[in-house]
N, CA and C atoms as a LAMMPS dump frame, in Angstrom:
ITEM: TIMESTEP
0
ITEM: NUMBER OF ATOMS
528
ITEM: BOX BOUNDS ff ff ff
-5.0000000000000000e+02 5.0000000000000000e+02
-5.0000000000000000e+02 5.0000000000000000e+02
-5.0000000000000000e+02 5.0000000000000000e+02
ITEM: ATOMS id mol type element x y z
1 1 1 N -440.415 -331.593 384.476
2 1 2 C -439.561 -331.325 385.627
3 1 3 C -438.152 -331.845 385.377
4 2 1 N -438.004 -333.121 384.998
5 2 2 C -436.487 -333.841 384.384
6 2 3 C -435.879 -332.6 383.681
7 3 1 N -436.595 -332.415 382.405
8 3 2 C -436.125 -331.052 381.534
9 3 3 C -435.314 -329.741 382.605
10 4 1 N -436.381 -329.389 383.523
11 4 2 C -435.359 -328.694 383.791
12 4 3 C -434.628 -328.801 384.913
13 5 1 N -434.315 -329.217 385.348
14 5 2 C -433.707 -330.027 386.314
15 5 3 C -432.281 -330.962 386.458
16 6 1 N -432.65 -331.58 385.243
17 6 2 C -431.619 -332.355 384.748
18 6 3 C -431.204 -333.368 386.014
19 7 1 N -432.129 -333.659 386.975
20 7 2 C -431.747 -335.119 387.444
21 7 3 C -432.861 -335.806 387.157
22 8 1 N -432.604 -337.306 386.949
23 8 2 C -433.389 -338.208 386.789
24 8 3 C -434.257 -339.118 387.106
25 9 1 N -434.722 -338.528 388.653
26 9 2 C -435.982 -338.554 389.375
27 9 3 C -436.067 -337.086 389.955
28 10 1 N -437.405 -337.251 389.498
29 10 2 C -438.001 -336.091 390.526
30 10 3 C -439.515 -336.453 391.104
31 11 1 N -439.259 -336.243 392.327
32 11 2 C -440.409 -336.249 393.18
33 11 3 C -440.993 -335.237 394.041
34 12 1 N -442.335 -334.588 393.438
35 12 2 C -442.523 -333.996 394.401
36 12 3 C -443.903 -334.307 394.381
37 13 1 N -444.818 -333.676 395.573
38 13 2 C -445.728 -333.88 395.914
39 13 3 C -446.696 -333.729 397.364
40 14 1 N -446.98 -334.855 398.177
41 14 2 C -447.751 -334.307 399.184
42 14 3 C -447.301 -335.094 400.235
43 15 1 N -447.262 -334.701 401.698
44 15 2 C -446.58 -335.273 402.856
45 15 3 C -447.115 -337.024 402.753
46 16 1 N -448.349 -337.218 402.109
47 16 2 C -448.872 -338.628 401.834
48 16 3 C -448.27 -339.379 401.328
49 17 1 N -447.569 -338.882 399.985
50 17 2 C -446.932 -339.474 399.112
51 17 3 C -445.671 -340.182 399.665
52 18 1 N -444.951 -339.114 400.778
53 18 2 C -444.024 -339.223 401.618
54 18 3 C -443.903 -340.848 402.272
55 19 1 N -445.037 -340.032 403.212
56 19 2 C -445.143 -341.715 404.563
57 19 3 C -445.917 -342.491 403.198
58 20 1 N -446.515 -342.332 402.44
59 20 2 C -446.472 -344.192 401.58
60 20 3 C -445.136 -345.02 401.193
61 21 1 N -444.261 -344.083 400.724
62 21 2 C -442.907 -344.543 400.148
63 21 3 C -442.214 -344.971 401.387
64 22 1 N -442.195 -344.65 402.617
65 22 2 C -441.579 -344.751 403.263
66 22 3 C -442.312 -345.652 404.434
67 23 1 N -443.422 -346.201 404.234
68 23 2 C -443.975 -347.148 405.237
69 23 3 C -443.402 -348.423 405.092
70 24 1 N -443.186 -349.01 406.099
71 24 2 C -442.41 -350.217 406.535
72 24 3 C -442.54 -351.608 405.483
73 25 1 N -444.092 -351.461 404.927
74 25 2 C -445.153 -352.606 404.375
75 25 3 C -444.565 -352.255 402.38
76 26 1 N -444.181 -351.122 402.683
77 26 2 C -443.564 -351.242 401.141
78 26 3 C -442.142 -350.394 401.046
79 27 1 N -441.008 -351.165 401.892
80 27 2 C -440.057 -350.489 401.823
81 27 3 C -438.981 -351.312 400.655
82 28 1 N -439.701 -352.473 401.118
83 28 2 C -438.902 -353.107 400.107
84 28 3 C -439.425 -352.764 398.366
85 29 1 N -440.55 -352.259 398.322
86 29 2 C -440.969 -352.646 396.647
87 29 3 C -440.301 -350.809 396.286
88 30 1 N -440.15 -349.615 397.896
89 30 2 C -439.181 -348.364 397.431
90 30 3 C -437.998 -348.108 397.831
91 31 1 N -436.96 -349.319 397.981
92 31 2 C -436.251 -349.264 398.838
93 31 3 C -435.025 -348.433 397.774
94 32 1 N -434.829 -348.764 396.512
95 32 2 C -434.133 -348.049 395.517
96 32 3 C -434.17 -346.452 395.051
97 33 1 N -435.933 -345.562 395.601
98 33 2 C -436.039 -344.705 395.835
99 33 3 C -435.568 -343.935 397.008
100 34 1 N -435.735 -344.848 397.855
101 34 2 C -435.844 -344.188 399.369
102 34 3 C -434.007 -344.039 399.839
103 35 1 N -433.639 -344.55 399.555
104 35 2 C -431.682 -344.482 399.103
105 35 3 C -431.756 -343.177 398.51
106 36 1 N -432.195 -343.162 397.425
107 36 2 C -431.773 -341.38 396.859
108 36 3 C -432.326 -340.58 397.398
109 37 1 N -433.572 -340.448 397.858
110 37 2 C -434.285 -339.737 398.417
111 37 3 C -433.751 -339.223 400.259
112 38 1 N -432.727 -340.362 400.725
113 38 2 C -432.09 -339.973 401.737
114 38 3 C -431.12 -339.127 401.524
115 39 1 N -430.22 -339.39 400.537
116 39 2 C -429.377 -338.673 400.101
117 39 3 C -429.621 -337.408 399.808
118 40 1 N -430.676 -336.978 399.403
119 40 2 C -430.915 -335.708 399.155
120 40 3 C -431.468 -334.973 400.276
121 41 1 N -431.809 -334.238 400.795
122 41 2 C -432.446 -333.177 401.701
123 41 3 C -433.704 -332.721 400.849
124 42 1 N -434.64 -332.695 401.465
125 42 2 C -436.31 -332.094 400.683
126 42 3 C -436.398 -331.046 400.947
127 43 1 N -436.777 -329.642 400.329
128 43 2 C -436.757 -328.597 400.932
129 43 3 C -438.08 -328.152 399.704
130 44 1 N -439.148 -327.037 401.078
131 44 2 C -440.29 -326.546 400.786
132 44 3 C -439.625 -325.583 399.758
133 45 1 N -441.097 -324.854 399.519
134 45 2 C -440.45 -323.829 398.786
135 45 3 C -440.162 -322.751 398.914
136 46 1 N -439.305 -321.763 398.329
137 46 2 C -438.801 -320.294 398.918
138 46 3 C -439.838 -319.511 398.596
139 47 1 N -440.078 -318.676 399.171
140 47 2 C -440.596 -317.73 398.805
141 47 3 C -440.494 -316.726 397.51
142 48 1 N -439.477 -316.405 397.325
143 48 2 C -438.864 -316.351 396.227
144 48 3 C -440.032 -317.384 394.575
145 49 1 N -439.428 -318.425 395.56
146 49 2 C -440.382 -319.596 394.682
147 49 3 C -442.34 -319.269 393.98
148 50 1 N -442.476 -318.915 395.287
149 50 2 C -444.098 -318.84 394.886
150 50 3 C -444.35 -317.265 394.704
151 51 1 N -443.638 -316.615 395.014
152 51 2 C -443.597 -314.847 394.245
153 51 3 C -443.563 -315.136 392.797
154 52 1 N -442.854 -315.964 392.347
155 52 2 C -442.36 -316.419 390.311
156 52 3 C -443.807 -316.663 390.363
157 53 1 N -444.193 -318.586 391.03
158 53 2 C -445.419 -319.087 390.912
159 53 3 C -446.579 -318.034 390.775
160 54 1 N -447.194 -317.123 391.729
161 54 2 C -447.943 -316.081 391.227
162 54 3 C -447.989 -315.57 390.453
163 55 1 N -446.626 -314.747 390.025
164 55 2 C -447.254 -314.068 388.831
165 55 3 C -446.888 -314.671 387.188
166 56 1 N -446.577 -316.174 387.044
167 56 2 C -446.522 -316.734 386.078
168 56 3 C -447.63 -317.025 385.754
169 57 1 N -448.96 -317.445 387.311
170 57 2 C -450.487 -317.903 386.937
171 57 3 C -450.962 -316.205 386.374
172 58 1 N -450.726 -315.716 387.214
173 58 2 C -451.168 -314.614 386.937
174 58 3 C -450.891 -314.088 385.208
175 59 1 N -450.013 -313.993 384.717
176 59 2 C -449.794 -313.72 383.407
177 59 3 C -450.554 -314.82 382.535
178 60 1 N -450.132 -316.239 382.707
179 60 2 C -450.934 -316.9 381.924
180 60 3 C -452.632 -317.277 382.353
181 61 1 N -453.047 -316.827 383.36
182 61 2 C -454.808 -317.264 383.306
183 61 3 C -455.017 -315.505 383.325
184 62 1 N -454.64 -314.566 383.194
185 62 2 C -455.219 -313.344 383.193
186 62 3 C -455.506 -312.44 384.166
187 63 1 N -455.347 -312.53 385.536
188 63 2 C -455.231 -312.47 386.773
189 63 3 C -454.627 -311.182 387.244
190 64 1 N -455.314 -310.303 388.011
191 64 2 C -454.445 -309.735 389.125
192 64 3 C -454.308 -310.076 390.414
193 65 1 N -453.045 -310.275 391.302
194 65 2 C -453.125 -310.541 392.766
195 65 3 C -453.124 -309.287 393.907
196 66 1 N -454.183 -308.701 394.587
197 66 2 C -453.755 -307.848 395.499
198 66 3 C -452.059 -307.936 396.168
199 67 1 N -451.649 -306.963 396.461
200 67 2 C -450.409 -307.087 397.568
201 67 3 C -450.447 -308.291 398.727
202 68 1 N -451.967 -307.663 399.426
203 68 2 C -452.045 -308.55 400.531
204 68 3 C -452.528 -309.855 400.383
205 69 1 N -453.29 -310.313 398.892
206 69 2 C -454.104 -311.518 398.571
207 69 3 C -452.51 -312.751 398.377
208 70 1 N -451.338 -311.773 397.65
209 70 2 C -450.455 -312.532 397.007
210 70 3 C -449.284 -313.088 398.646
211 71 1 N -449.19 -311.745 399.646
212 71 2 C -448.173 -312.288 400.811
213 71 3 C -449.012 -313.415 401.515
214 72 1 N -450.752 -313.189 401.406
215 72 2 C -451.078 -314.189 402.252
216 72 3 C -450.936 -315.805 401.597
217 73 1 N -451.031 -315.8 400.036
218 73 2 C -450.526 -317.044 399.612
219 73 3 C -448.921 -317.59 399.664
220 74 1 N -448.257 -316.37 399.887
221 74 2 C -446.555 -316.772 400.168
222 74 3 C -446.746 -317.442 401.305
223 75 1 N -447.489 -316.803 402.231
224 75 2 C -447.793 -317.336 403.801
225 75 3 C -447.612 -318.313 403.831
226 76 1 N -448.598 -318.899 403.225
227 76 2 C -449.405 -320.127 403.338
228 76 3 C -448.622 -321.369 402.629
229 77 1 N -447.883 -320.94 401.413
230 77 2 C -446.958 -321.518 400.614
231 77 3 C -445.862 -322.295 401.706
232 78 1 N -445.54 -321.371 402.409
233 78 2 C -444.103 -321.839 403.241
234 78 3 C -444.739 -322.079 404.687
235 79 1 N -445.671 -322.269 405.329
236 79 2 C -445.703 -323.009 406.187
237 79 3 C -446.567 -324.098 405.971
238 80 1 N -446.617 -325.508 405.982
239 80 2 C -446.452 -326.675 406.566
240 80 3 C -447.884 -326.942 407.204
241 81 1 N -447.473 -326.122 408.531
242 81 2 C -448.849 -326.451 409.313
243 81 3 C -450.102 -325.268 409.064
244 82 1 N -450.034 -324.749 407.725
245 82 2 C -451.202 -324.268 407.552
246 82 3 C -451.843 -324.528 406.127
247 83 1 N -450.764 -325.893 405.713
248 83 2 C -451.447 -326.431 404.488
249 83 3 C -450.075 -326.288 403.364
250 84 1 N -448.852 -325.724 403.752
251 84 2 C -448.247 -325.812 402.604
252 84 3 C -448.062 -325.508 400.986
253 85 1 N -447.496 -326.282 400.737
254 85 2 C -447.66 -326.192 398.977
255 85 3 C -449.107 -326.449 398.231
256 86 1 N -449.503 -327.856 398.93
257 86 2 C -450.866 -328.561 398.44
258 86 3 C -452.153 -327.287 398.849
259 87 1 N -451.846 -326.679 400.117
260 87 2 C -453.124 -325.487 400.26
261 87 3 C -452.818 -324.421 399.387
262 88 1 N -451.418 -323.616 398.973
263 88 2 C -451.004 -322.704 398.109
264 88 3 C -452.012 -323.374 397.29
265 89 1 N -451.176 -324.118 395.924
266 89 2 C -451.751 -324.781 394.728
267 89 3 C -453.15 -324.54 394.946
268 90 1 N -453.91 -325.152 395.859
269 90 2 C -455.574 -325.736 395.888
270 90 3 C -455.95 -324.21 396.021
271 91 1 N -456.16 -323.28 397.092
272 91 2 C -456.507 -321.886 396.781
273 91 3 C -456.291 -321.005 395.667
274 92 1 N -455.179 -321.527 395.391
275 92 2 C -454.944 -320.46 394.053
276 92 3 C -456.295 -320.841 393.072
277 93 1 N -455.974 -322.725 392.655
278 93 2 C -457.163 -322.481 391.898
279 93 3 C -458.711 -322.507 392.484
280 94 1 N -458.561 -322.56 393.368
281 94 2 C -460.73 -321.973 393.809
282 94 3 C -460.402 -320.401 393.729
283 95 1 N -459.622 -319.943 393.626
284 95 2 C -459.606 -318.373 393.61
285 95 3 C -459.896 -318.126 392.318
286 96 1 N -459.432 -318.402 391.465
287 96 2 C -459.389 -318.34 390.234
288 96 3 C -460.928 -318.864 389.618
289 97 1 N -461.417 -320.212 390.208
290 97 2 C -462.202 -319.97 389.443
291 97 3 C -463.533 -319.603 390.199
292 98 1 N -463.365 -318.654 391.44
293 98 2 C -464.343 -317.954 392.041
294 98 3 C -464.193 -316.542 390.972
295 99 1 N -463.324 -316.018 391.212
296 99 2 C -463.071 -314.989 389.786
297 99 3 C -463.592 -314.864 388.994
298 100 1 N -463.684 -315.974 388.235
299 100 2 C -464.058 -316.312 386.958
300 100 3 C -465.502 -316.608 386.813
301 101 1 N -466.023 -316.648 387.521
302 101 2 C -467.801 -316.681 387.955
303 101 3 C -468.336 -315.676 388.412
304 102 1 N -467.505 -314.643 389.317
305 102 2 C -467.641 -313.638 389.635
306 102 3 C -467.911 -312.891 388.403
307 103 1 N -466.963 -313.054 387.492
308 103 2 C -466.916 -312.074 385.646
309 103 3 C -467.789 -312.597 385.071
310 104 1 N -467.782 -313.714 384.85
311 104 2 C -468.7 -314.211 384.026
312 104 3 C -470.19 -314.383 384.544
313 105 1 N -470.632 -313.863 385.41
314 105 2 C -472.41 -314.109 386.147
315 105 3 C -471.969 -312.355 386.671
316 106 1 N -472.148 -311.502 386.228
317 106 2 C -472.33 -310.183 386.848
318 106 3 C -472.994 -309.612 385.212
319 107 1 N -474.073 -308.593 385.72
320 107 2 C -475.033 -307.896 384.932
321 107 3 C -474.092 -307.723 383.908
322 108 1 N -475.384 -308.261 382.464
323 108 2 C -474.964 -307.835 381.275
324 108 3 C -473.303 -309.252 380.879
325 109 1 N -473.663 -310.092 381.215
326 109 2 C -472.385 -311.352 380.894
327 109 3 C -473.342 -312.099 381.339
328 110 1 N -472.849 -313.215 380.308
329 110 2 C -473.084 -314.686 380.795
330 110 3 C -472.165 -315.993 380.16
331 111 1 N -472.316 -317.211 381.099
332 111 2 C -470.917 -317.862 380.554
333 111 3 C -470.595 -318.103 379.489
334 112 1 N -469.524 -318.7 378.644
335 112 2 C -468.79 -318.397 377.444
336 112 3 C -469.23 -319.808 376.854
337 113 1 N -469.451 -320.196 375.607
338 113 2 C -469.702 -321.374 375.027
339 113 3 C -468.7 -321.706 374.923
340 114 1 N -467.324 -321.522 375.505
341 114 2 C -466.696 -322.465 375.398
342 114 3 C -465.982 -323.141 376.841
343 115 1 N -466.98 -322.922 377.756
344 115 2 C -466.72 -323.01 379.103
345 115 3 C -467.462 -324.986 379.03
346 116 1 N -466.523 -325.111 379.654
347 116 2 C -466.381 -327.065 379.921
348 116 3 C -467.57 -327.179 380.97
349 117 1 N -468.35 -328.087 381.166
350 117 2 C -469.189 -328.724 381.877
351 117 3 C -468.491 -330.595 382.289
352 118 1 N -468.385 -330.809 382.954
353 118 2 C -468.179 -332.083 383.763
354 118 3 C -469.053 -333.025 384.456
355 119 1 N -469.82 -333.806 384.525
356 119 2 C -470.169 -334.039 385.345
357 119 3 C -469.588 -335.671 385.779
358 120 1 N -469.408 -336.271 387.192
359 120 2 C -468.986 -337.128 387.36
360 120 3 C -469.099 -337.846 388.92
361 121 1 N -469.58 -338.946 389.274
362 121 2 C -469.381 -339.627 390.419
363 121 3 C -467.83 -339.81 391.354
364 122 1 N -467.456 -339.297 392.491
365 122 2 C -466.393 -339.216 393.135
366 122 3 C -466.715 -340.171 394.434
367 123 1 N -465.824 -341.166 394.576
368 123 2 C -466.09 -342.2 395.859
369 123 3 C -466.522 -341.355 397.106
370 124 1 N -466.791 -341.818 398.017
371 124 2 C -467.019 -340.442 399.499
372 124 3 C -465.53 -340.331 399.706
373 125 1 N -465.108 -338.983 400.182
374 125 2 C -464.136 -338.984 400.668
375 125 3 C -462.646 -338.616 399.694
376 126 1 N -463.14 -339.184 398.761
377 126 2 C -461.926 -339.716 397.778
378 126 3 C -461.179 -338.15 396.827
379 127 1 N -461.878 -336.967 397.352
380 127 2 C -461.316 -335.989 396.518
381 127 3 C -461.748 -334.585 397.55
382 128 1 N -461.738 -333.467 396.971
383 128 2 C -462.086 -332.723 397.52
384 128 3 C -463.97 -332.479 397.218
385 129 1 N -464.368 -331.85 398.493
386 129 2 C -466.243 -332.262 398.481
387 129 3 C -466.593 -331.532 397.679
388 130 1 N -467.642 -331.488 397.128
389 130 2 C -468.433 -330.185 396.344
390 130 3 C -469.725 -330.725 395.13
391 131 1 N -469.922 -330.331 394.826
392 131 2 C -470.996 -330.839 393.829
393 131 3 C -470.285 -331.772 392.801
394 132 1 N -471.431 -331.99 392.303
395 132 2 C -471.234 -333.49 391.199
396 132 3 C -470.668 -332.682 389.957
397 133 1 N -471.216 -331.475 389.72
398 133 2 C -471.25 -330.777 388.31
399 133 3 C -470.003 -329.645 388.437
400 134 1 N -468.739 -330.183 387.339
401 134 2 C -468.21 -328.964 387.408
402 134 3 C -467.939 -328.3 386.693
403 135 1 N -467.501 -326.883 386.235
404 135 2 C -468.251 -326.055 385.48
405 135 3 C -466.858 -324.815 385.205
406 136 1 N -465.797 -325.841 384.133
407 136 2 C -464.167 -324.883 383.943
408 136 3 C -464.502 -323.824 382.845
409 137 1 N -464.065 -322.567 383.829
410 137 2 C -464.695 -320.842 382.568
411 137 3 C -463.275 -321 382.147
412 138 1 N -463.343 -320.783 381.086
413 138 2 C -461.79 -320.515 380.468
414 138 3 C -461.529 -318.952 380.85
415 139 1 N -460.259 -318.622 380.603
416 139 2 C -459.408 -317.293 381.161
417 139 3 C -460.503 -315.946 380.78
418 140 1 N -460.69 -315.012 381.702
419 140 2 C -461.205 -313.738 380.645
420 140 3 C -460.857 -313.143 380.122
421 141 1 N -461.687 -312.205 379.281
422 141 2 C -461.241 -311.523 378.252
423 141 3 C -460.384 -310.098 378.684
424 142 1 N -460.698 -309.85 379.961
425 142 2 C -459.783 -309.012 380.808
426 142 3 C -458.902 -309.025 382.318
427 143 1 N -458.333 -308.868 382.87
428 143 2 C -457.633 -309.222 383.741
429 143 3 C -458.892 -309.125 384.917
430 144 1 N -458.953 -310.205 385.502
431 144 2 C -459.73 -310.436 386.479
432 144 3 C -459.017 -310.26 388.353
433 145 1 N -459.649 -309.379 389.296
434 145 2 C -458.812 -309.026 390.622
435 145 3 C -459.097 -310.349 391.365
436 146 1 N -458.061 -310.91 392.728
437 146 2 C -457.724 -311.797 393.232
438 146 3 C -457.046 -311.09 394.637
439 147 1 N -458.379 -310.84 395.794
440 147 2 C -457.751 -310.148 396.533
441 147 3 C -457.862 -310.699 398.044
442 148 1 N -457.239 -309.883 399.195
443 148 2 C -456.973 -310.678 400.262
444 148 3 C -458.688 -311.867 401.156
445 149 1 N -459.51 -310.977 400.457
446 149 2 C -460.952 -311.335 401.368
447 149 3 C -460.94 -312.591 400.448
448 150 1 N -460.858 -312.697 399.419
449 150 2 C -461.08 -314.262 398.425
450 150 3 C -460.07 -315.751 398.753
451 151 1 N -459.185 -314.501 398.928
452 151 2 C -458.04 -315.827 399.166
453 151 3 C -457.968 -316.528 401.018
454 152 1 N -458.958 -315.144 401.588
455 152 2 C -458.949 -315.907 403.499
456 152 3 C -460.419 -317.065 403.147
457 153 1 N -461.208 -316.233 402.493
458 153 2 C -462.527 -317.139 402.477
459 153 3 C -462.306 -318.577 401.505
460 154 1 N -461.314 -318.809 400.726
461 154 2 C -461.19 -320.093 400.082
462 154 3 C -459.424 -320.996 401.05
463 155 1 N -459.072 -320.159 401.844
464 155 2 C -458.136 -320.303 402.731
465 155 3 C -459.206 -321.416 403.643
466 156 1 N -460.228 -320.615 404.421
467 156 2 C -461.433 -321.037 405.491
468 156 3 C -461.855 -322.26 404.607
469 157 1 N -462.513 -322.375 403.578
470 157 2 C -462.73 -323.511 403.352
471 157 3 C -462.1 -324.533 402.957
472 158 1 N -460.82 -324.319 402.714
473 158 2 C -459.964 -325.464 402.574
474 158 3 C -459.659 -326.436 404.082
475 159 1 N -459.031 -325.403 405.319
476 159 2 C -459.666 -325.965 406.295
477 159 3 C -460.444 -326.526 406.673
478 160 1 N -461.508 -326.035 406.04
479 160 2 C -463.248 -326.62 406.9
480 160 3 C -462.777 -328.499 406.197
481 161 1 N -462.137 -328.147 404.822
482 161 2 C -462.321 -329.771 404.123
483 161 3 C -461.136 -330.152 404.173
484 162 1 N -459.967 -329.66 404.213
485 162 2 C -458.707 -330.595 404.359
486 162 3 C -458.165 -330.943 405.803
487 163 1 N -459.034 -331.242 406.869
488 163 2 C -458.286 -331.395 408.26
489 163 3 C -456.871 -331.838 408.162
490 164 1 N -455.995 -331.463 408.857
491 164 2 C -454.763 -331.662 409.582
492 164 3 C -454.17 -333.381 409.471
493 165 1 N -453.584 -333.733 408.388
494 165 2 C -453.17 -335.378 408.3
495 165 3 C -451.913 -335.43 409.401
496 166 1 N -451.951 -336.291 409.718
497 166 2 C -451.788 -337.025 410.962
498 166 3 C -449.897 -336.971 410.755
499 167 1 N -448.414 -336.697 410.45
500 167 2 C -447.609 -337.051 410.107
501 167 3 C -446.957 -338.053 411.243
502 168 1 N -446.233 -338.769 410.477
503 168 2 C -445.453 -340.12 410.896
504 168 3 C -444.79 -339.82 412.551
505 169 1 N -445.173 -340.804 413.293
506 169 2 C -444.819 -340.741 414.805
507 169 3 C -445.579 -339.631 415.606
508 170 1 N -446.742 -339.14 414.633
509 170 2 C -447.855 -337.972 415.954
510 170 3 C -448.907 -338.465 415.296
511 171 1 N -449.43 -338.651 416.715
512 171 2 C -450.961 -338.943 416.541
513 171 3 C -452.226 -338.197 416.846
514 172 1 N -453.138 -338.76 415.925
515 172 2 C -454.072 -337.312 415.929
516 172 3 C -454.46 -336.955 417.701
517 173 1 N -455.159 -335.935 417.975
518 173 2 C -455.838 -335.96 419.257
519 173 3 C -457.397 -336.448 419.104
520 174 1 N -457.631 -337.122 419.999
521 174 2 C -458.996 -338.059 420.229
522 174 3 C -459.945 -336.51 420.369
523 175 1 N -460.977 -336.616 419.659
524 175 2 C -462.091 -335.517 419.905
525 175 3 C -462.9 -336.297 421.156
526 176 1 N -463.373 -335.379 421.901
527 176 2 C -464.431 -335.897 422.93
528 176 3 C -465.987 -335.033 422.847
């Protein structure tokens, strides 16, 4: 990012990252950040922005995006309260590698020996939920589709698991 950029911090990341740097209890250990970081203005990304982002994944993992699969990730890219950048990013890749299971487990295929297996213990809570075992298909051998029904149904479950974080001075609403 420095590279291209050419200033000599760059920060980006998730509204968390935000209110940590900026909580009262460690202002002093970011107080040299939080000076530049005033100075500057933060701005999401353009649209423009995640039109490139698409079809750069798209060229390099092998990918096609429907019309409507790709505006609903611009959507989602530039607003905030429906998950932002961090829901863009995170759907793109469960899309991808719903895709990629989709190709690789349909009659007459099966997965590639050089497809990664993982397995690993995650604290509760501490990541996104899902099984213990995970299971990275490398790119296919042909352009694989990425369309609007994949990207609402991994949209839905990002919801179901990323509830709504709380930002600085609003507080959640009490469930009853």
């Amino acid at each position: 990012m420095y590279d291209g950029s050419n200033f000599s911090i760059v920060i980006c990341g998730t509204p968390y990252l935000h209110k940590c740097i900026y909580a009262d209890s460690k202002f002093d250990l970011f107080d040299s950040i939080i000076s530049r970081l005033d100075e500057h203005e933060m701005h999401g990304m353009r649209r423009q922005d995640a039109g490139e982002y698409i079809r750069m994944v798209a060229y390099k993992e092998n990918l096609k995006f429907t019309y409507p699969a790709e505006q609903a990730l611009i959507t989602t890219a530039l607003n905030k309260s429906i998950g932002g950048i961090n829901a863009f990013t995170t759907i793109i890749g469960r899309c991808i590698t719903l895709a990629r299971v989709h190709f690789f487990t349909a009659p007459g295929r099966s997965l590639p020996d050089n497809a990664e297996c993982i397995r690993y213990e995650v604290p509760d809570e501490a990541s996104y939920p899902g099984s213990k075992l995970i299971i990275t298909l490398p790119a296919t051998p042909e352009p694989v589709l990425i369309d609007e029904q994949m990207v609402s149904q991994m949209m839905a479950e990002y919801k179901s698991h990323f509830p709504e974080m709380p930002t600085p001075g609003r507080k959640k609403k009490a469930i009853s």
